[in-house]
N, C-alpha and C positions, 0 to 999 in steps of 0.2 A: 431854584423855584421856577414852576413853568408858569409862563408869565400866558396871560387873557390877548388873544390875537383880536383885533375890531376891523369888521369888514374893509374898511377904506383902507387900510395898509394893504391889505391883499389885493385890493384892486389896484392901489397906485404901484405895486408890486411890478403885476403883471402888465399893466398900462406902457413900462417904461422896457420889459421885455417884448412888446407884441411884436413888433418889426424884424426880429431877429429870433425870435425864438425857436422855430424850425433850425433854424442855422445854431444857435448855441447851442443848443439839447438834442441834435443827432442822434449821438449815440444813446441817449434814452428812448427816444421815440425809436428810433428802428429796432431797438432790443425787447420793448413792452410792446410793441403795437405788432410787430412780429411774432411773437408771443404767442398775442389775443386770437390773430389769424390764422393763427397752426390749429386751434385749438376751440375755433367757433363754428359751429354748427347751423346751416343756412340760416340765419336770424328771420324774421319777421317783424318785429315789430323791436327796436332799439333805442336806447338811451343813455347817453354821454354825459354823466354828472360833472360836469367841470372837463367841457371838451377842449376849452382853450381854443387853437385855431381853427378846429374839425379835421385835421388830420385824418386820425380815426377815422372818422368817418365816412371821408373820402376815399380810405381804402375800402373801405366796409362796402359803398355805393358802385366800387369797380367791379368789387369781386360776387355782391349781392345785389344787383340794380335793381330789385323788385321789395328790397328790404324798409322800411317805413324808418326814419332817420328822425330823432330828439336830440337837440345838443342844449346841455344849462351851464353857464357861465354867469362871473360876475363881469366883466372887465369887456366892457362895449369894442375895447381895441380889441381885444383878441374876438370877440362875436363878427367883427367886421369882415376879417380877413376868414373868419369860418364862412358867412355866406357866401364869399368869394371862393372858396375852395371845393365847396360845395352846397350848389344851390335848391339841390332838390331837397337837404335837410331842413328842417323847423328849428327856428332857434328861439331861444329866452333870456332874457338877460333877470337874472336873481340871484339874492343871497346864499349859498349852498347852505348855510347853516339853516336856511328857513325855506326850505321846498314845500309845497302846496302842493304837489302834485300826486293825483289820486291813480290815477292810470298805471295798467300793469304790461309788462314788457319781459317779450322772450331772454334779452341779452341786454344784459344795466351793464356800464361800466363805468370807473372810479377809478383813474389812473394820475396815481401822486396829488390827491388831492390828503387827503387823511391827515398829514403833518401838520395842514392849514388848520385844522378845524379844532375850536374849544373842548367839543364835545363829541372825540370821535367813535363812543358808542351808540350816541344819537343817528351818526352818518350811517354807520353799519344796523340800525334800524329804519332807515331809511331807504336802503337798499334793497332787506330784506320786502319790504314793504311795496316796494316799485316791482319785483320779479315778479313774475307767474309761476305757478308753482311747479311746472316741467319746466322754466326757466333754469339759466344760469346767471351766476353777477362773475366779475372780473374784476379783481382787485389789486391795485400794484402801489407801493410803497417804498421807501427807502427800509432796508433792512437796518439795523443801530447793531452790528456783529465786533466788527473791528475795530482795533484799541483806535486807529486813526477816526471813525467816522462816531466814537463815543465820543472823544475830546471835541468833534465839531454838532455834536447834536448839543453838547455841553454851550461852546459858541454860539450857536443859531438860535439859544434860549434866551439867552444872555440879551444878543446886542441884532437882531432880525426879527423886526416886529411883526412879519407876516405868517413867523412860526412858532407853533402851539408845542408838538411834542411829534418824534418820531417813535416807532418801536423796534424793538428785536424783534425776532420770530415768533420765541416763545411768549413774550407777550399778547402780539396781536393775533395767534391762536387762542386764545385767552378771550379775547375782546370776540372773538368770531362763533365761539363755541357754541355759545348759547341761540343762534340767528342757523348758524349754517354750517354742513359737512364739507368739506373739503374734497373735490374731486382730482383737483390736480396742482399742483403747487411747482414753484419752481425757485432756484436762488440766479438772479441776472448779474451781470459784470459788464458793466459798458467798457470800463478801463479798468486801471490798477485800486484807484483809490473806491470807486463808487458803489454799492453794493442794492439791489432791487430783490425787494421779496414779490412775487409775484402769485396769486390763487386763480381756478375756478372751481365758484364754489355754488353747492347748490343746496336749498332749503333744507332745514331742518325738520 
């Protein structure tokens, strides 16, 4: 049974990774964020749903210095070290389940947050919602492929109170269909065990 995630797990979650997270998730960030960068087109105006430290976006701002920079997060410790990493961005601190925000953006991104969420076709309308509509969104997720990463999505249901549900491919093509085409997709491999389904995708 997938159990009901409540924001404050997520945040005390991430609260207790903030210091070290660059450092423990490496090889995700340089495989997803690298990615995004092969693959992003001058932006203009962007938005980091769940930017965690602003990574992201601190690449975005080296490679784009004229680019307009959102980052939304819940977890004040990771917002902290995002100002710090980059300060020309605008930050917010909110619930990602409950976005307010009405404004639209050339390049939305959503990287590993999806797992989190009760309601991940509300997030994937939400997305759609934030783009513009020559816009793109970028979307990365754990992929649920491998007999190994089935047995721990089974675990992380179980006994990880900050996670909702991951999906296979074919599922979250599923979830995506009705919002948005798929312009490019990819499967990531940080290591042996870890698998990232990664999209850019653009309105339906």
């Amino acid at each position: 049974m997938t159990q009901a995630v409540k924001f404050e797990s997520i945040r005390r979650d991430y609260k207790s990774l903030a210091e070290n997270y660059e450092k423990r998730w490496a090889g995700f960030i340089e495989e997803a964020h690298g990615w995004v960068l092969e693959h992003l087109n001058a932006p203009q105006g962007v938005i980091d749903v769940g930017c965690g430290t602003g990574h992201l976006l601190s690449l975005i701002n080296e490679q784009y210095p004229d680019a307009g920079l959102t980052g939304l997060d819940g977890t004040p410790e990771m917002l902290a070290i995002a100002g710090n990493n980059v300060p020309q961005a605008m930050f917010r601190e909110i619930d990602l389940a409950r976005i307010d925000i009405k404004g639209q953006f050339d390049s939305v991104f959503s990287v590993n947050v999806l797992h989190h969420l009760n309601d991940p076709e509300a997030h994937i309308g939400l997305l759609h919602s934030l783009c513009a509509d020559n816009g793109a969104v970028f979307l990365c997720d754990f992929a649920i492929e491998s007999l190994p990463l089935k047995l721990a999505e089974q675990y992380w249901r179980a006994f990880h109170p900050a996670h909702h549900k991951s999906f296979s491919r074919k599922e979250l093509r599923g979830i995506l269909s009705p919002y948005f085409t798929v312009e490019k997709e990819e499967t990531l491999k940080p290591d042996k065990f870890w698998c990232l389904q990664i999209y850019k995708l653009r309105k339906s």
